[in-house]
N, C-alpha and C positions, 0 to 999 in steps of 0.2 A: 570731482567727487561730490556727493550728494552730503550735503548738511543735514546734521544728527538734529533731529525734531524734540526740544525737550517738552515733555507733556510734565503738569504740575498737577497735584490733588485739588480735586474743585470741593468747595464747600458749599452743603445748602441750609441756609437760614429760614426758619421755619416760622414763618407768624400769625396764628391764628388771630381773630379779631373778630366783637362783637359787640356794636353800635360803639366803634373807638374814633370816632373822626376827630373829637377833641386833642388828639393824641399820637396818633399813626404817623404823623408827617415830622416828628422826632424821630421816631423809630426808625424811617426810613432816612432821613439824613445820617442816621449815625452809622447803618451797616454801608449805606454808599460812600463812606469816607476813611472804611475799612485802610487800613495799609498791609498791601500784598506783597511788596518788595518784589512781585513777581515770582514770590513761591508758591499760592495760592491765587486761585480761582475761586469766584463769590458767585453764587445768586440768590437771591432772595425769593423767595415763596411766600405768600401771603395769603391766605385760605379766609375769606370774606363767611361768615356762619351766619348768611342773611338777613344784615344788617339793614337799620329801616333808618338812618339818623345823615344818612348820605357820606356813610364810609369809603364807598368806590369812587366817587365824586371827589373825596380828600384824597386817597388814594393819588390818583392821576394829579392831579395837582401838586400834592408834592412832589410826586416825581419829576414833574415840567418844572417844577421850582428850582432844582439841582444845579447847582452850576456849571459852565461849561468847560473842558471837555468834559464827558460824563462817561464812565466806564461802567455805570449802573445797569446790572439784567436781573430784573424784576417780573417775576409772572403771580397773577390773582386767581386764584382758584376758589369758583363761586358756589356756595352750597344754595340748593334751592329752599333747602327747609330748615330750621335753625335747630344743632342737635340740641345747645344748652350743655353741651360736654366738650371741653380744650383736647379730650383725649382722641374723641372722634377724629375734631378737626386736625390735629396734627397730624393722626396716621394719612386723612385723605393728601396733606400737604407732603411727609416723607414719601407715599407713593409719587407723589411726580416729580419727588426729585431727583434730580442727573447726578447729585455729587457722591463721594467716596464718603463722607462726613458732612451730621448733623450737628444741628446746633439751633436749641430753640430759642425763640426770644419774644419775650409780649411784646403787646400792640403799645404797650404804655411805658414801656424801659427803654434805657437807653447804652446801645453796645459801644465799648470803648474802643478805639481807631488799631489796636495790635492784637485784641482776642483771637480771634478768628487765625491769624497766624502761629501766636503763639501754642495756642493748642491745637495746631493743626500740624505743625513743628514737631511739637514733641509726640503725637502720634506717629507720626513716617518715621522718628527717630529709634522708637523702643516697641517692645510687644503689646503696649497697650492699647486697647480698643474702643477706652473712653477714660477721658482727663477730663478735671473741672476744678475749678478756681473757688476765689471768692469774689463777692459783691456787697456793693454799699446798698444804704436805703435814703430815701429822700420823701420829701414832701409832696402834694399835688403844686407847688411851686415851684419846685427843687430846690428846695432847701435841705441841705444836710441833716440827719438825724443822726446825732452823736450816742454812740451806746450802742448802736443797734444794726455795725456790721453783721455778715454772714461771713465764717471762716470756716474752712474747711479742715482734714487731718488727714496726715498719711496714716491711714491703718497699715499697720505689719502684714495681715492677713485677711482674708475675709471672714473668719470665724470672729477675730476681732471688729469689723466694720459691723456687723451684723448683732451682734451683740448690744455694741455701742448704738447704734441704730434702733432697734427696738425697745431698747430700755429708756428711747428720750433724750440721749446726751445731745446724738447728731443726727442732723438732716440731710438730704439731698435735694435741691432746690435748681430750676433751670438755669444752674451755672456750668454745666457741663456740654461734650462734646462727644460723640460715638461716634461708631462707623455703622452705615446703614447695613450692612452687612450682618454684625450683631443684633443690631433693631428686628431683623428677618427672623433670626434665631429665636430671641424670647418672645417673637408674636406681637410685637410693637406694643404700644401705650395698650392698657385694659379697658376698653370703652366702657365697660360698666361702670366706671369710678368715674365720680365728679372731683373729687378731693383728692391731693396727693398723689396724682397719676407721675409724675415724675421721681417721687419718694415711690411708689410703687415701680418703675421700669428698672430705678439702680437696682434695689431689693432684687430682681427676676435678674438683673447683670450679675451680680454678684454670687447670688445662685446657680449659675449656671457656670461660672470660675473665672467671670473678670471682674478682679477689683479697679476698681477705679479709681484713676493716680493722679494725685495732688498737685498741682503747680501751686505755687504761694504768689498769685495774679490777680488784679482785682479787673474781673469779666465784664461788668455791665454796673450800671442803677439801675436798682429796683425802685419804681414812683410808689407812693402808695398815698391814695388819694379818696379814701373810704367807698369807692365805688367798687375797687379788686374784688373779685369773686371770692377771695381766701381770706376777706375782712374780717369773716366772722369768728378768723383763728386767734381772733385778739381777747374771745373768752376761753380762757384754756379748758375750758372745759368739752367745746368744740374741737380741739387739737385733741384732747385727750380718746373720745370718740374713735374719730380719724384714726388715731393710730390703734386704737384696740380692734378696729376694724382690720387695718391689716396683718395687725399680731390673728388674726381668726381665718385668713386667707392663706398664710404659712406656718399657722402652729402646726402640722402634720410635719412640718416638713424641716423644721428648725431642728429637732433632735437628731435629725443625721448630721447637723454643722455646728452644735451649742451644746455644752453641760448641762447636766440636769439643774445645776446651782446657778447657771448662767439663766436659764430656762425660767428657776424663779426666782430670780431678783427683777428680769422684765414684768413676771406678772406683778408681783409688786408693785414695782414702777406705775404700772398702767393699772393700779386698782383693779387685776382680776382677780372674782374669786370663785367658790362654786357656785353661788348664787346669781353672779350675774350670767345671761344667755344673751351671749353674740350673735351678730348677725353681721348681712353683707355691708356694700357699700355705703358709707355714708353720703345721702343724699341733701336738695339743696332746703329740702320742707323740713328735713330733719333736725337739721342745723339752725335752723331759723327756731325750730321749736324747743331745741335744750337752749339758746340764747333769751328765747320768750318765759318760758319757767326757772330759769337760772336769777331772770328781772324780777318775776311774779313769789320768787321766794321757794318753788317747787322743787327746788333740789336738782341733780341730773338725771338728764335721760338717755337711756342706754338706745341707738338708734334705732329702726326697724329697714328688711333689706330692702332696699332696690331695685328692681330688673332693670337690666338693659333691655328696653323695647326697642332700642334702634338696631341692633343687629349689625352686621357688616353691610347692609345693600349700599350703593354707593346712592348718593343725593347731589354727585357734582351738575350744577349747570352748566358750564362752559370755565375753559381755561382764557385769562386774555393775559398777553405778553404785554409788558411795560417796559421793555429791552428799545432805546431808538432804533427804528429802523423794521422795526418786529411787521408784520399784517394780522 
């Protein structure tokens, strides 16, 4: 009699990177030390956004640095041109991945050894189609920053998630997990946005009727090293921007799932009023300049929009496998 083949749900870890060589060869020891129990399937994806500081060079090096036996499959997927956007790069990275479930992660964090299981778990286990945890933050040394966890909440509902969400309580930060399959549905990350593009995919998850379920699990460290592209959410006034941006992406669309009272206590929240005139995405000149006039005594500035010039065209160079054994 022929032996029953059990096949396990593979996971793909998503890592964009740009000019992270300081940095990447953590990241990649910690998803290679994932523990699978053998109910999960890893690989890792790694989307290089043409880096000039000898990224790929680190890259390969860590991975030869790994120790033996090595269970590590790792593939680099090289952009020839640098979009300047995470969002880009992740979708070019979820297109080539093989797994049932994603799971993002910087070039510069660090994944703890049962994530990947654990929220991969409790997907196969219930109708959910994206769980996320919480995470700590640390130093560019890694030193613990006390204060300054990331926790998450089980909303009862998505009227309630969404509410709490755009009035400021809570965020969604890449501590979560989907099924590629969802990602397809809402049209994966919005390359137009520089900011907040993973606050912006829950927002379209939850919009479209999955809320996403809470495990009380600390996922990953967040480094934070003043280099982060999201440093400059350290003047709120920058945060506040960001979100009134995408309060102006779904205010059409919020009164079919919020009270009119719910409706205005987020404009409140977010200082809108009839005077101010929204616009699109907040960009990375924009930012830099309510952070320049916020210094200069100028007051805030309400951002001006963005295009996406990049488009969908693809810009991959070549895939190269970092699997032993790979050609």
């Amino acid at each position: 009699m022929n032996a029953q083949i059990m096949t396990v749900p593979r996971v793909s870890v998503i890592t964009p990177v740009y000019n992270g060589a300081e940095h990447i060869a953590a990241c990649i020891a910690s998803v290679a030390a994932s523990v699978t129990c053998g109910r999960i399937a890893v690989e890792h994806i790694i989307i290089d956004d043409s880096s000039t500081d000898g990224t790929v060079a680190a890259i390969n090096r860590a991975v030869a640095a790994l120790p033996s036996p090595r269970s590590y499959e790792g593939r680099i997927v090289r952009l020839s041109d640098n979009s300047g956007k995470p969002a880009y790069a992740r979708n070019r990275g979820i297109e080539a991945a093989t797994g049932k479930y994603i799971f993002c992660l910087d070039h510069d964090d660090i994944l703890l050894q049962n994530t990947l299981r654990y929220l991969a778990s409790h997907l196969e286990t219930t109708a959910s189609e994206i769980a996320y945890g919480d995470f700590l933050r640390c130093d560019s040394a890694m030193v613990y920053e006390i204060g300054r966890d990331y926790y998450g909440w089980p909303h009862p509902n998505g009227r309630a998630a969404l509410y709490s969400t755009f009035k400021g309580d809570h965020f969604y930060q890449h501590s979560f997990m989907f099924t590629k399959r969802l990602w397809h549905e809402v049209g994966g990350y919005d390359e137009a946005i520089t900011y907040g593009e993973d606050l912006d995919l829950c927002i379209r998850f939850i919009l479209a009727g999955h809320l996403p379920s809470y495990l009380p699990i600390t996922t990953h460290i967040h480094r934070y090293h003043g280099k982060n592209l999201t440093a400059c959410y350290e003047d709120r006034s920058v945060w506040l921007a960001e979100r009134q941006a995408h309060y102006h992406k779904y205010m059409h669309q919020l009164p079919l799932h919020l009270t009119p009272d719910q409706i205005s206590d987020i404009e409140d929240a977010l200082q809108i009023t009839a005077s101010i005139h929204l616009n699109g995405p907040l960009s990375q000149k924009a930012a830099a300049a309510i952070v320049a006039r916020k210094e200069t005594g100028s007051g805030l500035v309400i951002h001006a929009f963005e295009k996406n010039k990049r488009g969908r065209e693809s810009n991959l160079d070549h895939d190269h496998c970092l699997t032993s054994g790979c050609s």
